[in-house]
C-alpha positions as CSV (number, residue, x, y, z in Angstrom):
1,X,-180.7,15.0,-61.6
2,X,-181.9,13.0,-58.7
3,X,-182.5,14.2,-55.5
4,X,-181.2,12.1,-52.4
5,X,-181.4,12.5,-48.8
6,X,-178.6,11.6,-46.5
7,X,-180.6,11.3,-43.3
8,X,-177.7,12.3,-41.2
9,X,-176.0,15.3,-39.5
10,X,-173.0,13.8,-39.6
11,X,-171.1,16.5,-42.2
12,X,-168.3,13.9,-42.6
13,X,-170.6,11.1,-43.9
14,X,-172.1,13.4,-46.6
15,X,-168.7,15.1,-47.7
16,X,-167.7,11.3,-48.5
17,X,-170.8,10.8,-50.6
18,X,-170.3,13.5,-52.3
19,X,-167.1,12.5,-53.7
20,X,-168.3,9.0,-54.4
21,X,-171.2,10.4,-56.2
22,X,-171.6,12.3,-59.7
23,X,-173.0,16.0,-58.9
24,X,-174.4,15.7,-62.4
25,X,-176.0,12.7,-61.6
26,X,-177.1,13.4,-57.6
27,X,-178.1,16.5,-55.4
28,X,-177.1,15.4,-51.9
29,X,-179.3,16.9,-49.0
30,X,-178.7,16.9,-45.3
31,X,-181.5,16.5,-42.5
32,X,-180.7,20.3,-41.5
33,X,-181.0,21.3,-45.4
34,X,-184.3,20.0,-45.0
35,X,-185.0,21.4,-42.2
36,X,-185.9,17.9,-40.4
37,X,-185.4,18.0,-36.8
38,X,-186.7,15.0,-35.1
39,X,-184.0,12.1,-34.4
40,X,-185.3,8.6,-35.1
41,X,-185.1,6.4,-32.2
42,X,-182.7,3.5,-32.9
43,X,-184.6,0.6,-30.9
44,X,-183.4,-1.9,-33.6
45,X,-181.8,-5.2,-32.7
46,X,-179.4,-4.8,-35.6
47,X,-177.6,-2.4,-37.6
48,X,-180.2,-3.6,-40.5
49,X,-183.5,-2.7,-38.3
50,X,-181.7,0.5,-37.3
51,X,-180.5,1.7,-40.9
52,X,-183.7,0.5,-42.3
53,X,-185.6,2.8,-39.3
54,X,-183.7,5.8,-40.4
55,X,-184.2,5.1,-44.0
56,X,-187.9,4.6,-44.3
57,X,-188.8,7.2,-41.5
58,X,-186.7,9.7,-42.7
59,X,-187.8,9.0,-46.4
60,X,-191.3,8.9,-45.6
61,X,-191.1,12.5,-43.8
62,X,-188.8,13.9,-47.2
63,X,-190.9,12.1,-49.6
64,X,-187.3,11.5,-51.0
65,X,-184.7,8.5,-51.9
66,X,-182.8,8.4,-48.6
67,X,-179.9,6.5,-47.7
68,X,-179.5,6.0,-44.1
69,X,-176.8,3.6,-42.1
70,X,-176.2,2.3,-38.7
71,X,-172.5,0.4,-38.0
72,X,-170.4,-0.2,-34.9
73,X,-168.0,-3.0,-33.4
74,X,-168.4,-6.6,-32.1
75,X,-166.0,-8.1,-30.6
76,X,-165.8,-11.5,-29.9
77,X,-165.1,-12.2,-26.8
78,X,-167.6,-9.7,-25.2
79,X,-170.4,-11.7,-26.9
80,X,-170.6,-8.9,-29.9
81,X,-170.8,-6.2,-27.7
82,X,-170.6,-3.2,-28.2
83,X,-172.8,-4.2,-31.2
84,X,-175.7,-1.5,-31.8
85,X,-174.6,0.2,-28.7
86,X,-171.6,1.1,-30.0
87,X,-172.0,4.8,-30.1
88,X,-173.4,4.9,-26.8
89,X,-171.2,2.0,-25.2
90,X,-170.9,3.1,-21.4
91,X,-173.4,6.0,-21.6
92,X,-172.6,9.5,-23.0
93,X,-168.7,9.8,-23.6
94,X,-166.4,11.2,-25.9
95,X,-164.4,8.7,-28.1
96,X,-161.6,9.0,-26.5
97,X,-163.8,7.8,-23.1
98,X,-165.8,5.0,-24.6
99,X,-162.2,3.6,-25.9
100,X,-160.7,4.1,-22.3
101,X,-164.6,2.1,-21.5
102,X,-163.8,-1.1,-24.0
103,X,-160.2,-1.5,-23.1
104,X,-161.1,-1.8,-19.2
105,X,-163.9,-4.4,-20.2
106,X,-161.1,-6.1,-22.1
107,X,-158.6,-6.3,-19.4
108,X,-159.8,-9.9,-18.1
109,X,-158.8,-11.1,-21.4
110,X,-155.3,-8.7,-22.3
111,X,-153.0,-11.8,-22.6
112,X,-155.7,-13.4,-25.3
113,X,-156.0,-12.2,-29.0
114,X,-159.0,-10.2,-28.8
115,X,-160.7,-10.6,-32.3
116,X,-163.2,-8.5,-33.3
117,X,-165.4,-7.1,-36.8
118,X,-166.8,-3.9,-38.0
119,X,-170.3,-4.3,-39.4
120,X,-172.0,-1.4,-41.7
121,X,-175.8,-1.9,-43.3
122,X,-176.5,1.3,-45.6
123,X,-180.3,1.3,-46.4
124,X,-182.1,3.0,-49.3
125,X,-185.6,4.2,-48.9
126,X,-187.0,3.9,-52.9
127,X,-190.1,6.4,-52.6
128,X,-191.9,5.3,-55.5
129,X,-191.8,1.8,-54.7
130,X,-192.1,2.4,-50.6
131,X,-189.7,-0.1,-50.2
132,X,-185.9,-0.3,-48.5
133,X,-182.9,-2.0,-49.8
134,X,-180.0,-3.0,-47.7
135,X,-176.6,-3.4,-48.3
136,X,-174.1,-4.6,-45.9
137,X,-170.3,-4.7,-45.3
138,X,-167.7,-6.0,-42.5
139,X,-163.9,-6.2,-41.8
140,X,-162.7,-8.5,-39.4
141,X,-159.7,-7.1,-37.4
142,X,-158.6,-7.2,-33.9
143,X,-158.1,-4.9,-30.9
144,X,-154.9,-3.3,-29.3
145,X,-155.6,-2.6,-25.9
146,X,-153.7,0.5,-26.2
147,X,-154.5,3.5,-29.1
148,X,-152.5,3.9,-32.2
149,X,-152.7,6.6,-34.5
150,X,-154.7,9.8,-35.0
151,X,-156.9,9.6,-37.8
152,X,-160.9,8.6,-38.4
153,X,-162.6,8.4,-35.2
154,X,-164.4,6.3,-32.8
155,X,-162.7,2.7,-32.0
156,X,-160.2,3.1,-35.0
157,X,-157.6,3.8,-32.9
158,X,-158.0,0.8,-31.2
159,X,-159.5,-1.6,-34.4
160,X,-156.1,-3.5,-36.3
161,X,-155.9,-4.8,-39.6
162,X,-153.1,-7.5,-39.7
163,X,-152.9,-7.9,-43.4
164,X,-152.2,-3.7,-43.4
165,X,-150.3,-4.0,-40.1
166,X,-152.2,-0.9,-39.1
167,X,-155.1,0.6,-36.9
168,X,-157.9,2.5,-38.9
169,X,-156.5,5.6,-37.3
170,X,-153.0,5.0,-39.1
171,X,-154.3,5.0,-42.4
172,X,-155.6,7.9,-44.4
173,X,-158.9,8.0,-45.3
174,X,-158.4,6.4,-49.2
175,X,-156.8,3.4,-47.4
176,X,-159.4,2.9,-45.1
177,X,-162.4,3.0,-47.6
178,X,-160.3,0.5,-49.7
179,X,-160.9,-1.8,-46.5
180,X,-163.9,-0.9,-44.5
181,X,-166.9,-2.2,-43.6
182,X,-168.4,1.1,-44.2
183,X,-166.4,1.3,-47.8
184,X,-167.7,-2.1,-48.6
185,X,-171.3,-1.6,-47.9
186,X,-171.3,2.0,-49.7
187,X,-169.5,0.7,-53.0
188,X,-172.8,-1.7,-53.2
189,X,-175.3,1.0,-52.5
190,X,-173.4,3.1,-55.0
191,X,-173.7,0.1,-57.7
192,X,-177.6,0.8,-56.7
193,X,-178.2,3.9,-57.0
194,X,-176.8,4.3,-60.4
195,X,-178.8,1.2,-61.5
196,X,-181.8,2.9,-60.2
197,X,-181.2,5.8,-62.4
198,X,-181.2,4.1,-65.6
């Protein structure tokens, strides 16, 4: 069985591993299993430098293959902003707050069609060969200026899919990883990490 750190605390992020993966195949540990407790500072100028930062430092400290990710929202006509900043767009808020933040950016602009993309790079620290693969998915979309629906979190509420007619908060979680940036990008590390156990 091979042992792989999710260098996270997100508990969401490693539940959905852990249905992608084989338990026969994978033991999934979270930075509190291992009892790491320093946060990696994110000083990356894209989701690639930051997932790779997580990756190899956290890796490095577990001596273990880690996957790490970093992922947010660009939207077009704020020059790709929120970009990497996009879980701390506007300082510290909730999500419900840092949506309130975007849409007020985005007022200038409510009678345009605001287009926009979700970006996710997973990387995979490989211990044994001290190196990092990435693997990257996106989903272009575009944003209501008003919320719609209650499920996933962050700017789903606010992210549409034309071709679904739907937010990311309107559909449940299967439909969603059928679409997502963060589904694509994870189907390709999957692919991977299986090939890496052969």
């Amino acid at each position: 069985m091979t042992e792989l750190l999710v260098a996270t605390r997100n508990l969401n992020k490693i539940y959905e591993l852990n249905q992608i993966l084989s338990p026969k195949s994978f033991e999934l540990f979270s930075l509190n299993d291992l009892n790491i407790d320093f946060t990696v500072e994110e000083t990356g100028n894209t989701f690639e430098q930051n997932a790779i930062l997580k990756a190899e430092q956290y890796g490095k400290k577990s001596q273990l293959l880690t996957i790490a990710d970093d992922s947010g929202l660009e939207v077009e006509l704020l020059n790709g902003d929120p970009g990497v900043f996009s879980a701390r767009y506007g300082g510290k808020k909730s999500d419900k707050e840092r949506n309130d933040f975007l849409i007020q950016n985005l007022q200038p602009f409510k009678d345009h069609e605001i287009f926009a993309k979700f970006v996710c790079v997973i990387a995979i620290w490989i211990p044994q060969l001290f190196t990092v693969k990435t693997f990257k998915g996106e989903i272009q979309g575009m944003i209501h200026l008003e919320t719609k629906g209650n499920n996933g979190f962050g700017y789903d509420p606010l992210f549409f899919i034309p071709s679904k007619k739907k937010t990311f908060a309107e559909m449940n979680s299967c439909e969603k990883h059928e679409v997502s940036h963060r589904g694509q990008a994870m189907a390709k590390a999957v692919e991977f990490l299986y090939q890496l156990k052969k």
